[in-house]
C-alpha positions as CSV (number, residue, x, y, z in Angstrom):
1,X,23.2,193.4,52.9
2,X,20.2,193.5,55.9
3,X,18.9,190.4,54.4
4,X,22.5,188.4,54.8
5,X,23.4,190.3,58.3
6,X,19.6,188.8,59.4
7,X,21.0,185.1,58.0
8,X,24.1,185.3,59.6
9,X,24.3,187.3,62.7
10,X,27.9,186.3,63.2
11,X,28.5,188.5,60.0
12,X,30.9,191.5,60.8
13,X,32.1,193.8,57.6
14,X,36.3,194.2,57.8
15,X,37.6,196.4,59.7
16,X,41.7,196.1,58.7
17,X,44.6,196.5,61.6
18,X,43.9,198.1,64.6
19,X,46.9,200.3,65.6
20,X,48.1,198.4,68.3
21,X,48.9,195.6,66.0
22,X,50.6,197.9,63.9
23,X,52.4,198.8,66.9
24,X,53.6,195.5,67.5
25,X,54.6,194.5,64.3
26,X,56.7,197.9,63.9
27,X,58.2,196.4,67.3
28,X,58.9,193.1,66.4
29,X,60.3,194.4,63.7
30,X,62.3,196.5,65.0
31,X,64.0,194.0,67.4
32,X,64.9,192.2,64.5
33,X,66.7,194.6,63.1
34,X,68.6,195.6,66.2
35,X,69.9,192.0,66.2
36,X,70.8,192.0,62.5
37,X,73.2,194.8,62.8
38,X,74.3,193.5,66.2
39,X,75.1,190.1,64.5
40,X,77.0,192.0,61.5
41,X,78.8,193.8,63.9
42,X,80.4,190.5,65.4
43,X,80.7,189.2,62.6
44,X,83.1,191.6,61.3
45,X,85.2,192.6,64.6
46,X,85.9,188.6,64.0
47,X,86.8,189.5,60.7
48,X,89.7,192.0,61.5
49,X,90.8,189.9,64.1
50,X,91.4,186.9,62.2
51,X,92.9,188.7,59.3
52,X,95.2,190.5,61.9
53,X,96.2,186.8,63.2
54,X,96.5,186.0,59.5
55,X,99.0,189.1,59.1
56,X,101.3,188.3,62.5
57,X,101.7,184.9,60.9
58,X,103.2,186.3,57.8
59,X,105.1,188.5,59.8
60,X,106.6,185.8,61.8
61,X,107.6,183.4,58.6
62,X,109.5,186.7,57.2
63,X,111.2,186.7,60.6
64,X,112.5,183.4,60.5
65,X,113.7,183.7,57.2
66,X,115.8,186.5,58.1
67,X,117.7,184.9,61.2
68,X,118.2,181.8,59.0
69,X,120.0,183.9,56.4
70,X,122.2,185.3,59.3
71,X,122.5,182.5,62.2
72,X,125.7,183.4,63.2
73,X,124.1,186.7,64.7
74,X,121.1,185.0,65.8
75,X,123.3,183.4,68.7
76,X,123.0,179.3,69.8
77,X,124.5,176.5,68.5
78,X,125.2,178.5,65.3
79,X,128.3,179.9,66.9
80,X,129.3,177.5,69.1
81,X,130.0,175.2,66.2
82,X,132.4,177.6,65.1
83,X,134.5,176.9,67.6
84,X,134.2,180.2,68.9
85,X,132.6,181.5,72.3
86,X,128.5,181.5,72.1
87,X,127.3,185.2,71.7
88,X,124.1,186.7,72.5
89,X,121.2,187.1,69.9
90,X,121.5,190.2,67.8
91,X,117.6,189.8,67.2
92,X,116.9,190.2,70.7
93,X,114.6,193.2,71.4
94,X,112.3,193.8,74.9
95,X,111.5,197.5,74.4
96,X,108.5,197.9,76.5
97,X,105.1,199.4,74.5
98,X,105.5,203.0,75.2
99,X,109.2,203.2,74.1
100,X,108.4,201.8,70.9
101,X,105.4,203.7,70.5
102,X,107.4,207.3,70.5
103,X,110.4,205.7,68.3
104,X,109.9,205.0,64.5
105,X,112.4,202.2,63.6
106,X,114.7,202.7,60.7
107,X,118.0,201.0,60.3
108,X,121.3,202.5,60.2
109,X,122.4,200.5,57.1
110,X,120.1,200.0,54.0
111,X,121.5,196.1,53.1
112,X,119.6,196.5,50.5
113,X,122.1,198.9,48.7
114,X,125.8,198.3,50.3
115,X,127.3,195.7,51.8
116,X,126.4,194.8,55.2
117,X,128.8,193.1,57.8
118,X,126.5,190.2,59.6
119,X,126.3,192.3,62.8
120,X,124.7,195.6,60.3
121,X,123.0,192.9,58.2
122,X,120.9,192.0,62.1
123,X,119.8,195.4,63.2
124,X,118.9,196.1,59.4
125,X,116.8,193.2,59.4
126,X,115.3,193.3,63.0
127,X,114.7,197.5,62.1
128,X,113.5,196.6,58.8
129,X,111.1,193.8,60.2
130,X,109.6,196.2,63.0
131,X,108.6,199.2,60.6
132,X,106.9,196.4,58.6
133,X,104.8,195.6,61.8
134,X,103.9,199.0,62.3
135,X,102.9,200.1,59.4
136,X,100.4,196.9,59.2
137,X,98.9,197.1,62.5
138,X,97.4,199.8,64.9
139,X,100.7,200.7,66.7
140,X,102.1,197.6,65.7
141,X,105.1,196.8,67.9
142,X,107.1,193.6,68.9
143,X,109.5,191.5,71.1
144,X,112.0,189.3,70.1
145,X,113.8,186.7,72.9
146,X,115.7,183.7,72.4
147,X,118.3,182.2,70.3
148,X,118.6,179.7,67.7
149,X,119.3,176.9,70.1
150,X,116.3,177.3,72.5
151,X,114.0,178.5,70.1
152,X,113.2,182.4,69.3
153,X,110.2,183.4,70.6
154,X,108.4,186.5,68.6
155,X,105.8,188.5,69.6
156,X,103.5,190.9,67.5
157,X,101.3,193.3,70.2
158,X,98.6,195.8,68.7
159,X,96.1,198.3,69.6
160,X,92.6,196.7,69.2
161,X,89.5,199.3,70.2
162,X,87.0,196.7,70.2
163,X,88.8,194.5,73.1
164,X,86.5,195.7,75.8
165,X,84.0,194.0,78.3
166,X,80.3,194.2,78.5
167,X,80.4,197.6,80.4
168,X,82.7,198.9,77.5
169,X,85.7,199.6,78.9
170,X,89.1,198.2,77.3
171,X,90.5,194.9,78.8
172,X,93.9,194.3,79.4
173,X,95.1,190.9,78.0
174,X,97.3,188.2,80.2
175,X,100.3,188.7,80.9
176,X,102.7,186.0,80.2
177,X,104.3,183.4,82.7
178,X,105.2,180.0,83.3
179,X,103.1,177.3,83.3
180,X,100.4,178.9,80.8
181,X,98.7,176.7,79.0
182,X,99.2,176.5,75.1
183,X,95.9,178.6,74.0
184,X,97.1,181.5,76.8
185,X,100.9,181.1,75.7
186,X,99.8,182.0,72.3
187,X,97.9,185.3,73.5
188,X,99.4,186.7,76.2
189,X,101.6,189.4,76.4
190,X,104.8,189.8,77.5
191,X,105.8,191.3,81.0
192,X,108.5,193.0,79.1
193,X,105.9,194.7,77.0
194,X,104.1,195.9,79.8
195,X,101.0,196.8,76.9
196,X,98.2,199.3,78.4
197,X,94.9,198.0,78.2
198,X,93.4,197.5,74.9
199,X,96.5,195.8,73.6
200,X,96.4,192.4,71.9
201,X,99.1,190.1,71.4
202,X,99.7,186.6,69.9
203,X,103.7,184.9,69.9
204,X,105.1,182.1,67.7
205,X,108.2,179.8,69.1
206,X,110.5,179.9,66.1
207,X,112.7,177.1,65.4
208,X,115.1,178.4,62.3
């Protein structure tokens, strides 16, 4: 070993890691890590929101269905061609967040077991329809305006933990009003609702 250190002077034996580079490494490391579970975070708060999106869509086709199997209570041009005098939607509902939020909605007819005049057949459906929401989503609740001949606009509102800023406090989504633009019309809530912070909402325009 003297003879090949007195060859090559340049020689040094191994002397593995120091423990500063083990210290970085553990750092890097750890950094990577941090952004791993930060990306599979995101990744699944996007997740429930797009399934929740996903559900409100189904939720809205079940609606539709039921005031096309009852127009004549869903108000328009459904009555009017009757020849009698146009009445009000019977699917119209504006309860704001909190009054729906201490009231569980059951109907007063099950039209699923007697027979229902059109007027019982509406509140069973519009009762039937809002327990569905509710039980799907975090407080689930809804509003309901129009008629059949201007269109019926639905709106499915939920309580959504995650929808906060960078500081971490819940946001309060837009409230709805003329003039939005299609992507805010979509997700706004209505001033009807009048949804705390932390609520979420998307709406349809339903043409039966």
């Amino acid at each position: 070993m003297d003879r090949i250190r007195r060859r090559h002077p340049r020689f040094r034996p191994a002397r593995g890691f120091s423990l500063i580079e083990v210290l970085v490494v553990i750092l890097i490391m750890t950094f990577g890590l941090l952004g791993i579970a930060g990306l599979q975070a995101a990744t699944a708060k996007f997740k429930v929101n797009a399934w929740v999106r996903s559900a409100a869509s189904v939720q809205f086709s079940d609606l539709a269905d039921r005031l096309r199997d009852n127009p004549g209570q869903a108000g328009g041009r459904y009555v009017a061609a009757t020849g009698t005098a146009s009445l009000p939607s019977a699917y119209v509902f504006t309860d704001d967040w909190d009054a729906q939020q201490g009231a569980v909605p059951e109907p007063d007819e099950d039209c699923l077991t007697t027979v229902c005049t059109p007027a019982e057949r509406a509140a069973f459906d519009l009762a039937t329809w809002r327990a569905e929401v509710r039980r799907q989503f975090p407080q689930g609740s809804v509003t309901v305006t129009g008629d059949v001949a201007v269109g019926v606009t639905a709106t499915v509102a939920w309580f959504d933990r995650q929808f906060t800023n960078a500081a971490g406090e819940l946001q309060s989504s837009e409230v709805c009003a003329a003039g939005n633009n299609a992507a805010v019309a979509a997700n706004c809530c209505p001033a009807a609702l009048d949804a705390p912070a932390g609520v979420r909402c998307t709406r349809v325009l339903i043409n039966p």
